[in-house]
N, C-alpha and C positions, 0 to 999 in steps of 0.2 A: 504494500500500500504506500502508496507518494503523500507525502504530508505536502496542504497548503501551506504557501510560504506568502509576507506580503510587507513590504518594505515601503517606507515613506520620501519623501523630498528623495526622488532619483533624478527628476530633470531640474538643471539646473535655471534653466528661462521663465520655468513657470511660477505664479505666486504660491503653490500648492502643488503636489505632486505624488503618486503612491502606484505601484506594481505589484498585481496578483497574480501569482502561479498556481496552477493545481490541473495534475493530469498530463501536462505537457503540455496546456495550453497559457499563455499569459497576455494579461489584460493590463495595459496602461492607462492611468487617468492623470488628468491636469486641471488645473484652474486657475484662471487668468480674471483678473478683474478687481473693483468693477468698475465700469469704465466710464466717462464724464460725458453725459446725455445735454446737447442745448436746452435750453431754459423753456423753451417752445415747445420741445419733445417731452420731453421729461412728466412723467407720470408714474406718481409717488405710492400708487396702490397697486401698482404688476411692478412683476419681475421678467423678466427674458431668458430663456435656457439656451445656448446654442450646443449643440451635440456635435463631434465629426468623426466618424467612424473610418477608420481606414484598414485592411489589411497589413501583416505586416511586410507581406510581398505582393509583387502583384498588382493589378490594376483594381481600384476599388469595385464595387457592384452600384447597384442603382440608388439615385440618392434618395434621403429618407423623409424630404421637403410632402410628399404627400401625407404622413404620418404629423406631420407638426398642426399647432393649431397657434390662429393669431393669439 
């Protein structure tokens, strides 16, 4: 049996960062933000998620913009 493994701050560019192993597969996350909205845009009761999934080889698959919601 493979024990899960999952380590924090690996990328150094990001404001947050963490890597999960288990199985043989491993999953990177990041998080960047948050970032300065004009005074016009700007709406104080939502938040925005951006997601971007990429392979780690490879050409990505189809994007995942019909899955979002305004």
């Amino acid at each position: 049996m493979i024990v899960p493994t999952a380590t924090l701050a690996d990328l150094h560019g990001a404001d947050g960062s963490t890597t999960y192993s288990r199985d043989g597969y491993t999953v990177i996350g990041a998080v960047n933000g948050p970032l300065e909205v004009g005074r016009r845009d700007e709406l104080p009761q939502e938040a925005t998620l951006e997601v971007h999934i990429r392979p780690a080889a490879g050409v990505g698959s189809t994007s995942l913009s019909p899955y979002s919601s305004p």
